[in-house]
C-alpha positions in Angstrom: -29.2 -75.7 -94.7 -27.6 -79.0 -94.1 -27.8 -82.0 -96.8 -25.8 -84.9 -94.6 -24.2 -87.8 -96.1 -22.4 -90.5 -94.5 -19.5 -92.7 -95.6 -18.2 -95.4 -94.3 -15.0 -97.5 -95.3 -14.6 -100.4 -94.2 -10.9 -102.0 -94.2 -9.5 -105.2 -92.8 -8.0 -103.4 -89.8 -10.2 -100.1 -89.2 -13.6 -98.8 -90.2 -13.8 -95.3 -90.8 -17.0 -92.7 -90.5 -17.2 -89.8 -92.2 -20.4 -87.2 -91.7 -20.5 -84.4 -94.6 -22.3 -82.0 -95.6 -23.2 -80.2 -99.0 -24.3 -76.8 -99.5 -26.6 -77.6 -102.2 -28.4 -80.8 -102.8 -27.4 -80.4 -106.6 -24.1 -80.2 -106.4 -21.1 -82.8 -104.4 -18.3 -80.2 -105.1 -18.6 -78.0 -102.1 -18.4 -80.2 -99.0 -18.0 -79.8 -95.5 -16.3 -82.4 -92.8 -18.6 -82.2 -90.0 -17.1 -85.7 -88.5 -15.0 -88.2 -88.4 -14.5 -91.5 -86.3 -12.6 -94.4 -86.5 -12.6 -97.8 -85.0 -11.0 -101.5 -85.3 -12.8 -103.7 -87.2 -12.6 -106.5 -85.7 -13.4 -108.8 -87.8 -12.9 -112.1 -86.0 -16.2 -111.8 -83.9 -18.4 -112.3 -86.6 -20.8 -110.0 -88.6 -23.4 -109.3 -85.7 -21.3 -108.0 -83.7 -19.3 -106.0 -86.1 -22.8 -104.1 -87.3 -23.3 -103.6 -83.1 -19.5 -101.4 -83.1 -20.4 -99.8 -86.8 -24.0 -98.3 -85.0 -22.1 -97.1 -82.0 -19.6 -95.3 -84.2 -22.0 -94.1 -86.8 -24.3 -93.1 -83.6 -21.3 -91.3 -81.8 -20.3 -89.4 -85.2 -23.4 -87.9 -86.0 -24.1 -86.9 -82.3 -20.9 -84.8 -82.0 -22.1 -83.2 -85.1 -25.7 -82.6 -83.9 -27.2 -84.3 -86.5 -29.5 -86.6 -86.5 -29.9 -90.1 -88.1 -32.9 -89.6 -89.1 -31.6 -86.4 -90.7 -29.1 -88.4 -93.0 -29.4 -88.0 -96.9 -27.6 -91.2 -97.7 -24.8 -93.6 -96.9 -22.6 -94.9 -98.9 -20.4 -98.1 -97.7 -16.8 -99.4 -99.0 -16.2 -102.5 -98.6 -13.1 -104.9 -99.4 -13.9 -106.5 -102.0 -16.1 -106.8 -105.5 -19.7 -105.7 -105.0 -22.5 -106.7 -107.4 -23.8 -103.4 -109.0 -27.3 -104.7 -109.2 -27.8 -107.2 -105.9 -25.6 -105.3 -103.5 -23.9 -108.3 -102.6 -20.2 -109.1 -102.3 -19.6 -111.5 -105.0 -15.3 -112.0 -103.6 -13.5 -110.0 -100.5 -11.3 -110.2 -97.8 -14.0 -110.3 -94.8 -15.9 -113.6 -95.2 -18.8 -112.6 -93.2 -19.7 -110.3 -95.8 -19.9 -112.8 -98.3 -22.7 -113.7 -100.6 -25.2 -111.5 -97.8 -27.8 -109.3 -98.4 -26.0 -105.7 -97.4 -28.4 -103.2 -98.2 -31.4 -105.6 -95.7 -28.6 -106.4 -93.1 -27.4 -102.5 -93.0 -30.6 -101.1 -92.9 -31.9 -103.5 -90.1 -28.7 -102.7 -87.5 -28.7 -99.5 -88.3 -32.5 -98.0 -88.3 -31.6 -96.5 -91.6 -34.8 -96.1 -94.3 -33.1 -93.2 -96.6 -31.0 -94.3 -100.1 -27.6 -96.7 -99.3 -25.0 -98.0 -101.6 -22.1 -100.4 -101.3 -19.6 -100.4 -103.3 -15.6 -101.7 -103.8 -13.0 -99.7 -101.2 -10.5 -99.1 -104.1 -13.6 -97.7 -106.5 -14.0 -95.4 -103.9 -10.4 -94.0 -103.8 -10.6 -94.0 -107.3 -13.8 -91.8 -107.1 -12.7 -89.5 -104.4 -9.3 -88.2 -106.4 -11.1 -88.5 -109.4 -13.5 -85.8 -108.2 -12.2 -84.3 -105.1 -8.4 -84.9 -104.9 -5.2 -85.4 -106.7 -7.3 -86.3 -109.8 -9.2 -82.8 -110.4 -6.1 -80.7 -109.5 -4.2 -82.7 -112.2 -7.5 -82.3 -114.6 -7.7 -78.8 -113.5 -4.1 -78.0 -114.4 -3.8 -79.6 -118.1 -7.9 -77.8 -119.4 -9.3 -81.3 -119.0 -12.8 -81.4 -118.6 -14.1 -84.0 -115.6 -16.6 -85.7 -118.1 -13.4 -86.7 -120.0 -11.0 -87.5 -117.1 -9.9 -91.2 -117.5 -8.0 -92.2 -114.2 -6.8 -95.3 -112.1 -6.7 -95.6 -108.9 -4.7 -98.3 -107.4 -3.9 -98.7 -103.6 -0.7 -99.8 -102.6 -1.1 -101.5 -99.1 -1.9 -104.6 -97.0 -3.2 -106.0 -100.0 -3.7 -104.3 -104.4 -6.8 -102.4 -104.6 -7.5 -100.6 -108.1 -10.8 -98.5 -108.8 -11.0 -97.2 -112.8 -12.7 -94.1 -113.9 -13.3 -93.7 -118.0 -14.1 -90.5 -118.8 -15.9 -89.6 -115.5 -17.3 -92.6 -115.2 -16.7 -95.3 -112.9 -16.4 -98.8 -114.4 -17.4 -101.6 -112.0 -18.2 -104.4 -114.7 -21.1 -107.1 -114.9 -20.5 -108.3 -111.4 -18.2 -105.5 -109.4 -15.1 -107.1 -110.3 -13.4 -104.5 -113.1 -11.0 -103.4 -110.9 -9.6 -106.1 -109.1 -6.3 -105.5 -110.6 -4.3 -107.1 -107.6 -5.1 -110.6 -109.0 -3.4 -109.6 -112.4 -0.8 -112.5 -112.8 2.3 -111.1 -112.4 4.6 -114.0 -111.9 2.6 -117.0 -113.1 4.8 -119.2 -111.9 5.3 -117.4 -108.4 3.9 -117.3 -104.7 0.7 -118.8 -104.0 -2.2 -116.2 -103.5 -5.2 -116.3 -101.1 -7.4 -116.5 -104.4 -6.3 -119.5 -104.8 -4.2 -118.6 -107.9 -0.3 -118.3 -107.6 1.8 -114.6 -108.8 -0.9 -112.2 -108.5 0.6 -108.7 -108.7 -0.7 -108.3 -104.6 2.0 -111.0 -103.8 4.6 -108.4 -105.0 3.6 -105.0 -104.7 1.9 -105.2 -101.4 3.3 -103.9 -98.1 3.6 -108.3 -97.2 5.2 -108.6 -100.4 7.7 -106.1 -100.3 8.5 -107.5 -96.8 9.0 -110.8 -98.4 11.4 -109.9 -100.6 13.4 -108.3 -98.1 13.6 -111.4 -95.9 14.3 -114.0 -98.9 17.1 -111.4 -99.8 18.5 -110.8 -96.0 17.3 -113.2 -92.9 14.3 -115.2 -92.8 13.9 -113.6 -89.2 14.5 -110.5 -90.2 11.0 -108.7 -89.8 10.7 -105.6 -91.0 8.3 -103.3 -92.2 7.7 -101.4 -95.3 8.6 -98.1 -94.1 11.6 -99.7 -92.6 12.9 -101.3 -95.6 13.0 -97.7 -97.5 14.6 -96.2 -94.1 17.0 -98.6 -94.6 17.7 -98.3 -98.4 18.4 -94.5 -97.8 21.2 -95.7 -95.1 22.4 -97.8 -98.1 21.6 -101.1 -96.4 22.2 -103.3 -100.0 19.3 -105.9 -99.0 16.8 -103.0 -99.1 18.6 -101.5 -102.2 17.8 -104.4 -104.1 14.3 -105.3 -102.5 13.3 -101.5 -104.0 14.9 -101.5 -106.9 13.1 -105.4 -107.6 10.0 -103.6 -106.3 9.9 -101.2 -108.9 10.7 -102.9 -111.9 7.7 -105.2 -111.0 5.6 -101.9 -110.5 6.6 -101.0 -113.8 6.1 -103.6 -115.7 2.4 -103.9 -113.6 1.5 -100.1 -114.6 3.0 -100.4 -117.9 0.2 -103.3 -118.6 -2.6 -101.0 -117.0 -1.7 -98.3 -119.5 -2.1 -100.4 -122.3 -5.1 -101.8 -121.3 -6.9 -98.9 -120.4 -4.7 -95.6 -121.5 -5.5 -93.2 -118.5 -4.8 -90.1 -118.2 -3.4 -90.5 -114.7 -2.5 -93.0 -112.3 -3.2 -91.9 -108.5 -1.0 -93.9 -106.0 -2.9 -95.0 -102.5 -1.8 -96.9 -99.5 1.0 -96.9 -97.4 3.8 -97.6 -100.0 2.4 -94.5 -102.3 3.7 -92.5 -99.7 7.7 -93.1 -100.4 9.0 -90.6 -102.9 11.4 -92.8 -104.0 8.5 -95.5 -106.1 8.0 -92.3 -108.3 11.7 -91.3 -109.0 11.9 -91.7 -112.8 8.7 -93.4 -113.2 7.2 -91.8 -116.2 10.6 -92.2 -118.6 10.4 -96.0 -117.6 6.9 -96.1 -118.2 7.1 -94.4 -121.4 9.8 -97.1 -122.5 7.7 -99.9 -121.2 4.0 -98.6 -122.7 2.8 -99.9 -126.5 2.1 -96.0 -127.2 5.5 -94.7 -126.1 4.6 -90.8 -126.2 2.6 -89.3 -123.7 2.7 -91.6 -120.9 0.1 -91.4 -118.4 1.0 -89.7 -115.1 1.6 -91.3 -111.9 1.0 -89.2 -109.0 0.5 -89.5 -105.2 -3.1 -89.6 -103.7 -3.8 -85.7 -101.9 -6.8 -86.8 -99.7 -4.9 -89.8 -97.4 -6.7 -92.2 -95.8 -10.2 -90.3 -96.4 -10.5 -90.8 -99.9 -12.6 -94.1 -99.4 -15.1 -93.0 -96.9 -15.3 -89.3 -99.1 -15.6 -91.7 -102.2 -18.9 -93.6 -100.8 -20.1 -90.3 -99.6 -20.4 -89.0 -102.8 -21.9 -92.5 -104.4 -24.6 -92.1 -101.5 -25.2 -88.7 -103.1 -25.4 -89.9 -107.1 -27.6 -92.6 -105.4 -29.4 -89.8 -104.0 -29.8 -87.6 -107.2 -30.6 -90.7 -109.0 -33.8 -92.1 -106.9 -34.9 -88.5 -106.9 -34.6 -88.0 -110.4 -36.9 -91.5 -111.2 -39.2 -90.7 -108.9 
Protein backbone atom coordinates (compact mmCIF):
# COMPACT_ATOMS: atom_id res chain seq x y z
CA UNK A 1 0.00 0.00 0.00
CA UNK A 2 1.15 3.45 -0.86
CA UNK A 3 1.67 6.34 1.93
CA UNK A 4 2.81 9.35 -0.76
CA UNK A 5 4.70 12.36 0.32
CA UNK A 6 5.74 15.15 -1.54
CA UNK A 7 8.73 17.45 -1.32
CA UNK A 8 9.48 20.33 -2.90
CA UNK A 9 12.70 22.49 -2.80
CA UNK A 10 12.65 25.49 -3.86
CA UNK A 11 16.14 27.24 -4.93
CA UNK A 12 16.93 30.57 -6.51
CA UNK A 13 17.41 29.00 -9.86
CA UNK A 14 15.33 25.57 -9.93
CA UNK A 15 12.42 24.10 -8.03
CA UNK A 16 12.55 20.53 -7.48
CA UNK A 17 9.59 17.81 -6.96
CA UNK A 18 10.02 14.78 -5.39
CA UNK A 19 6.87 12.11 -5.05
CA UNK A 20 7.88 9.21 -2.33
CA UNK A 21 6.51 6.64 -0.99
CA UNK A 22 6.85 4.69 2.40
CA UNK A 23 6.11 1.24 3.12
CA UNK A 24 4.66 1.83 6.42
CA UNK A 25 3.04 4.93 7.69
CA UNK A 26 5.24 4.42 11.01
CA UNK A 27 8.32 4.44 9.78
CA UNK A 28 10.36 7.28 7.04
CA UNK A 29 13.39 4.75 6.69
CA UNK A 30 12.26 2.65 3.85
CA UNK A 31 11.35 4.95 0.96
CA UNK A 32 10.71 4.66 -2.52
CA UNK A 33 11.36 7.49 -5.42
CA UNK A 34 8.27 7.24 -7.44
CA UNK A 35 9.07 10.85 -9.17
CA UNK A 36 11.04 13.46 -9.76
CA UNK A 37 10.69 16.86 -11.74
CA UNK A 38 12.40 19.89 -12.08
CA UNK A 39 11.78 23.31 -13.32
CA UNK A 40 13.32 27.10 -13.35
CA UNK A 41 12.10 29.06 -10.87
CA UNK A 42 11.68 31.94 -12.23
CA UNK A 43 11.50 34.12 -9.89
CA UNK A 44 11.20 37.55 -11.59
CA UNK A 45 7.50 37.08 -12.64
CA UNK A 46 6.17 37.38 -9.29
CA UNK A 47 4.67 34.89 -6.84
CA UNK A 48 1.31 34.20 -8.81
CA UNK A 49 2.75 32.99 -11.41
CA UNK A 50 5.46 31.11 -9.78
CA UNK A 51 2.62 28.99 -7.65
CA UNK A 52 0.81 28.57 -11.56
CA UNK A 53 4.47 26.56 -12.81
CA UNK A 54 4.90 24.79 -9.07
CA UNK A 55 0.93 23.13 -9.75
CA UNK A 56 1.84 22.21 -13.26
CA UNK A 57 5.01 20.40 -12.07
CA UNK A 58 3.58 19.07 -8.86
CA UNK A 59 0.47 17.97 -11.28
CA UNK A 60 2.87 16.45 -13.97
CA UNK A 61 4.93 14.48 -11.17
CA UNK A 62 2.25 12.77 -9.43
CA UNK A 63 0.48 11.84 -12.85
CA UNK A 64 3.53 10.00 -14.22
CA UNK A 65 3.45 8.19 -10.99
CA UNK A 66 -0.30 7.42 -11.05
CA UNK A 67 -1.03 8.97 -8.02
CA UNK A 68 -3.32 11.15 -7.16
CA UNK A 69 -3.31 14.56 -5.39
CA UNK A 70 -5.80 13.88 -3.52
CA UNK A 71 -4.04 10.69 -2.55
CA UNK A 72 -1.01 12.76 -1.06
CA UNK A 73 -0.03 12.21 2.72
CA UNK A 74 1.74 15.52 3.05
CA UNK A 75 4.10 18.05 1.56
CA UNK A 76 6.81 19.37 2.83
CA UNK A 77 8.31 22.78 1.21
CA UNK A 78 12.09 24.24 1.35
CA UNK A 79 12.43 27.34 0.94
CA UNK A 80 15.52 29.89 0.81
CA UNK A 81 15.53 31.40 3.67
CA UNK A 82 14.49 31.47 7.65
CA UNK A 83 10.97 30.20 8.23
CA UNK A 84 9.02 30.98 11.44
CA UNK A 85 8.44 27.52 13.18
CA UNK A 86 5.10 28.66 14.49
CA UNK A 87 3.50 31.18 11.72
CA UNK A 88 4.92 29.50 8.67
CA UNK A 89 6.08 32.64 7.39
CA UNK A 90 9.48 33.58 5.99
CA UNK A 91 10.83 35.93 8.50
CA UNK A 92 14.40 36.75 5.82
CA UNK A 93 15.26 34.96 2.21
CA UNK A 94 16.47 35.32 -0.95
CA UNK A 95 13.07 35.38 -2.98
CA UNK A 96 11.24 38.52 -1.83
CA UNK A 97 7.85 37.42 -2.93
CA UNK A 98 7.88 35.08 -0.27
CA UNK A 99 8.38 37.46 2.30
CA UNK A 100 6.43 38.12 5.34
CA UNK A 101 3.30 35.89 3.35
CA UNK A 102 1.10 33.55 4.60
CA UNK A 103 2.57 30.08 2.99
CA UNK A 104 0.68 27.43 4.41
CA UNK A 105 -3.04 29.71 3.08
CA UNK A 106 -1.21 30.70 -0.24
CA UNK A 107 0.05 26.98 -0.94
CA UNK A 108 -2.92 25.37 -0.09
CA UNK A 109 -5.17 27.74 -2.25
CA UNK A 110 -2.91 27.22 -5.78
CA UNK A 111 -2.55 23.99 -5.15
CA UNK A 112 -6.06 22.34 -3.97
CA UNK A 113 -4.08 20.79 -1.24
CA UNK A 114 -6.30 20.12 2.35
CA UNK A 115 -3.87 17.23 3.86
CA UNK A 116 -0.88 18.36 6.54
CA UNK A 117 2.03 20.93 4.85
CA UNK A 118 5.22 22.27 6.32
CA UNK A 119 7.75 24.89 5.23
CA UNK A 120 10.80 24.90 6.36
CA UNK A 121 14.62 26.40 5.63
CA UNK A 122 16.42 24.61 2.25
CA UNK A 123 19.72 24.09 4.25
CA UNK A 124 17.58 22.49 7.44
CA UNK A 125 16.41 20.22 4.94
CA UNK A 126 19.85 19.07 3.68
CA UNK A 127 20.80 18.87 7.06
CA UNK A 128 17.82 16.56 7.78
CA UNK A 129 18.14 14.35 4.76
CA UNK A 130 21.98 13.21 5.52
CA UNK A 131 21.18 13.28 8.95
CA UNK A 132 18.68 10.50 8.47
CA UNK A 133 19.05 9.17 5.05
CA UNK A 134 22.50 9.98 3.67
CA UNK A 135 26.13 10.58 4.45
CA UNK A 136 25.04 11.30 8.12
CA UNK A 137 23.60 7.71 9.08
CA UNK A 138 26.27 5.79 7.21
CA UNK A 139 28.88 7.84 9.26
CA UNK A 140 26.53 7.12 12.52
CA UNK A 141 26.12 3.67 11.33
CA UNK A 142 29.84 3.07 11.11
CA UNK A 143 31.18 4.56 14.57
CA UNK A 144 27.77 2.52 17.01
CA UNK A 145 26.18 5.95 17.22
CA UNK A 146 22.70 5.86 17.89
CA UNK A 147 20.50 8.47 15.60
CA UNK A 148 18.81 9.95 18.84
CA UNK A 149 22.37 11.10 19.67
CA UNK A 150 23.79 12.05 16.23
CA UNK A 151 24.79 15.83 16.41
CA UNK A 152 25.50 16.99 12.72
CA UNK A 153 25.86 20.27 10.52
CA UNK A 154 24.89 20.61 7.45
CA UNK A 155 26.25 23.49 5.51
CA UNK A 156 25.83 24.06 1.70
CA UNK A 157 28.46 25.33 -0.21
CA UNK A 158 27.01 27.12 -3.29
CA UNK A 159 25.41 30.28 -4.85
CA UNK A 160 25.04 31.52 -1.58
CA UNK A 161 26.02 29.63 2.63
CA UNK A 162 23.24 27.61 3.74
CA UNK A 163 23.69 25.64 7.18
CA UNK A 164 20.89 23.33 8.79
CA UNK A 165 21.96 21.85 12.59
CA UNK A 166 20.86 18.68 14.02
CA UNK A 167 21.59 18.15 18.02
CA UNK A 168 21.17 14.83 18.88
CA UNK A 169 18.50 13.93 16.28
CA UNK A 170 16.95 16.89 16.60
CA UNK A 171 16.74 19.73 14.34
CA UNK A 172 17.28 23.19 15.85
CA UNK A 173 15.52 26.00 14.03
CA UNK A 174 15.45 28.61 16.92
CA UNK A 175 12.70 31.13 18.14
CA UNK A 176 12.06 32.50 14.72
CA UNK A 177 13.75 29.93 12.01
CA UNK A 178 16.97 31.61 11.91
CA UNK A 179 19.47 29.02 13.90
CA UNK A 180 21.18 28.15 11.10
CA UNK A 181 21.81 31.02 9.05
CA UNK A 182 25.44 30.52 9.39
CA UNK A 183 26.39 32.31 6.04
CA UNK A 184 25.92 35.66 7.76
CA UNK A 185 28.57 34.73 10.47
CA UNK A 186 31.09 37.77 10.12
CA UNK A 187 33.89 36.52 8.78
CA UNK A 188 35.84 39.50 7.72
CA UNK A 189 34.22 42.43 9.52
CA UNK A 190 35.84 44.75 7.81
CA UNK A 191 35.24 43.09 4.31
CA UNK A 192 32.85 43.03 1.22
CA UNK A 193 29.45 44.36 1.61
CA UNK A 194 26.73 41.61 1.94
CA UNK A 195 23.08 41.66 0.56
CA UNK A 196 21.98 41.62 4.34
CA UNK A 197 23.02 44.65 4.62
CA UNK A 198 26.00 43.78 6.80
CA UNK A 199 29.71 43.66 5.31
CA UNK A 200 32.21 40.03 5.58
CA UNK A 201 29.64 37.55 6.11
CA UNK A 202 31.22 34.16 5.61
CA UNK A 203 28.82 33.80 2.14
CA UNK A 204 30.99 36.64 0.67
CA UNK A 205 33.97 34.17 0.88
CA UNK A 206 33.07 30.73 0.77
CA UNK A 207 30.37 30.97 -1.88
CA UNK A 208 30.73 29.81 -5.47
CA UNK A 209 30.55 34.29 -6.24
CA UNK A 210 33.03 34.53 -3.71
CA UNK A 211 35.52 32.14 -4.66
CA UNK A 212 35.16 33.69 -8.14
CA UNK A 213 35.94 37.02 -6.64
CA UNK A 214 38.98 36.18 -5.32
CA UNK A 215 40.10 34.79 -8.38
CA UNK A 216 39.48 37.93 -10.45
CA UNK A 217 41.04 40.45 -7.72
CA UNK A 218 44.04 38.01 -7.84
CA UNK A 219 44.25 37.61 -11.87
CA UNK A 220 42.00 40.02 -14.37
CA UNK A 221 39.06 41.89 -13.44
CA UNK A 222 37.64 40.38 -16.74
CA UNK A 223 38.62 37.22 -16.15
CA UNK A 224 35.30 35.24 -15.56
CA UNK A 225 35.49 32.14 -14.50
CA UNK A 226 33.61 29.68 -12.70
CA UNK A 227 34.13 27.66 -9.63
CA UNK A 228 34.72 24.41 -11.17
CA UNK A 229 37.11 26.20 -13.52
CA UNK A 230 39.23 27.82 -10.94
CA UNK A 231 39.97 24.17 -9.39
CA UNK A 232 40.55 22.90 -13.13
CA UNK A 233 42.90 25.41 -13.29
CA UNK A 234 44.67 24.99 -9.95
CA UNK A 235 45.35 21.23 -10.93
CA UNK A 236 47.12 22.66 -14.21
CA UNK A 237 49.08 24.79 -11.66
CA UNK A 238 47.68 28.01 -12.85
CA UNK A 239 49.29 30.18 -9.52
CA UNK A 240 46.14 32.68 -9.48
CA UNK A 241 43.92 29.56 -8.76
CA UNK A 242 46.60 28.06 -6.44
CA UNK A 243 46.33 30.91 -4.27
CA UNK A 244 42.47 31.63 -4.63
CA UNK A 245 42.19 27.77 -3.14
CA UNK A 246 44.54 27.81 -0.84
CA UNK A 247 42.92 31.52 0.62
CA UNK A 248 39.69 29.64 0.24
CA UNK A 249 40.43 27.15 2.63
CA UNK A 250 42.07 28.83 5.30
CA UNK A 251 38.85 30.95 5.49
CA UNK A 252 36.83 27.57 5.53
CA UNK A 253 38.85 26.58 8.23
CA UNK A 254 38.89 29.09 10.39
CA UNK A 255 34.70 29.32 9.48
CA UNK A 256 34.34 25.41 10.52
CA UNK A 257 36.70 25.66 13.23
CA UNK A 258 34.13 28.43 14.91
CA UNK A 259 31.09 26.01 14.14
CA UNK A 260 32.83 23.31 16.12
CA UNK A 261 33.28 25.29 19.05
CA UNK A 262 30.02 26.58 19.02
CA UNK A 263 28.16 23.62 18.62
CA UNK A 264 30.70 20.42 18.82
CA UNK A 265 29.17 18.03 16.16
CA UNK A 266 29.82 14.94 15.47
CA UNK A 267 30.11 15.58 11.74
CA UNK A 268 30.14 18.21 9.28
CA UNK A 269 28.29 17.21 5.84
CA UNK A 270 29.54 19.38 2.87
CA UNK A 271 26.60 20.49 0.20
CA UNK A 272 26.61 22.54 -2.96
CA UNK A 273 28.63 22.76 -5.82
CA UNK A 274 32.04 23.54 -4.11
CA UNK A 275 31.57 20.30 -1.65
CA UNK A 276 32.09 18.37 -4.66
CA UNK A 277 36.08 19.18 -5.12
CA UNK A 278 38.22 16.73 -3.28
CA UNK A 279 40.68 19.01 -2.90
CA UNK A 280 38.48 21.43 0.08
CA UNK A 281 38.86 18.20 2.19
CA UNK A 282 42.67 17.36 1.71
CA UNK A 283 43.92 17.69 5.22
CA UNK A 284 40.99 19.14 6.70
CA UNK A 285 40.56 17.41 9.97
CA UNK A 286 44.51 17.87 11.17
CA UNK A 287 43.84 21.75 10.50
CA UNK A 288 40.71 21.58 12.08
CA UNK A 289 42.02 19.80 15.04
CA UNK A 290 44.73 22.61 15.39
CA UNK A 291 42.22 25.36 14.93
CA UNK A 292 39.30 23.82 17.40
CA UNK A 293 39.28 24.93 21.43
CA UNK A 294 38.95 20.99 22.13
CA UNK A 295 41.96 19.90 20.01
CA UNK A 296 41.23 15.89 20.19
CA UNK A 297 38.61 14.37 18.37
CA UNK A 298 37.74 16.78 15.80
CA UNK A 299 34.51 16.50 14.25
CA UNK A 300 34.42 14.97 10.76
CA UNK A 301 33.88 16.72 7.56
CA UNK A 302 32.52 14.70 4.87
CA UNK A 303 30.84 15.04 1.47
CA UNK A 304 26.98 15.03 1.14
CA UNK A 305 25.90 11.15 -0.51
CA UNK A 306 22.38 12.20 -1.61
CA UNK A 307 23.36 15.28 -4.25
CA UNK A 308 21.00 17.69 -5.14
CA UNK A 309 17.91 15.55 -3.59
CA UNK A 310 18.72 15.99 -0.08
CA UNK A 311 16.42 19.17 0.17
CA UNK A 312 13.29 17.94 -1.48
CA UNK A 313 13.95 14.23 0.50
CA UNK A 314 14.50 16.48 3.64
CA UNK A 315 10.92 18.29 3.47
CA UNK A 316 9.53 14.91 2.56
CA UNK A 317 10.29 13.57 5.63
CA UNK A 318 9.26 16.91 7.72
CA UNK A 319 5.78 16.41 5.76
CA UNK A 320 5.82 12.92 7.38
CA UNK A 321 6.82 13.98 11.28
CA UNK A 322 4.15 16.63 10.50
CA UNK A 323 2.10 13.82 9.61
CA UNK A 324 2.78 11.49 12.64
CA UNK A 325 2.46 14.46 14.77
CA UNK A 326 -1.28 15.77 13.74
CA UNK A 327 -2.18 12.13 13.98
CA UNK A 328 -0.81 11.52 17.20
CA UNK A 329 -2.87 14.87 18.82
CA UNK A 330 -5.70 14.06 17.29
Amino acid sequence: MLHPYLGIDIGGTKTEVSLLSLGSPQTFEDYTLLSRKRCPTDRHHGLPSFLRNLNALIEETVRDANVSLGSLKGIGVGLPGSIHPEIQTMVQGSIPFFKSIDLRAEFKNALSFEGPMIFENDANCFALAEANFGTGRTWATQNQIHPANLCLIGITLGTGVGGGIVMNGELIRGRRGGAGEIGHMSLRPADRQCYCGKSGCAEQFLSGPGLEHAYQSRARPDSSVSGKQIFARSRTNDPFALASIEAYKDDLLQFLSNLSNLLDPHIMVLGGGISLEDQIYEGIETRLSEGCFLTSDPPAVLKNSLGDAAGALGAAYLAFLEAQSLKGSM
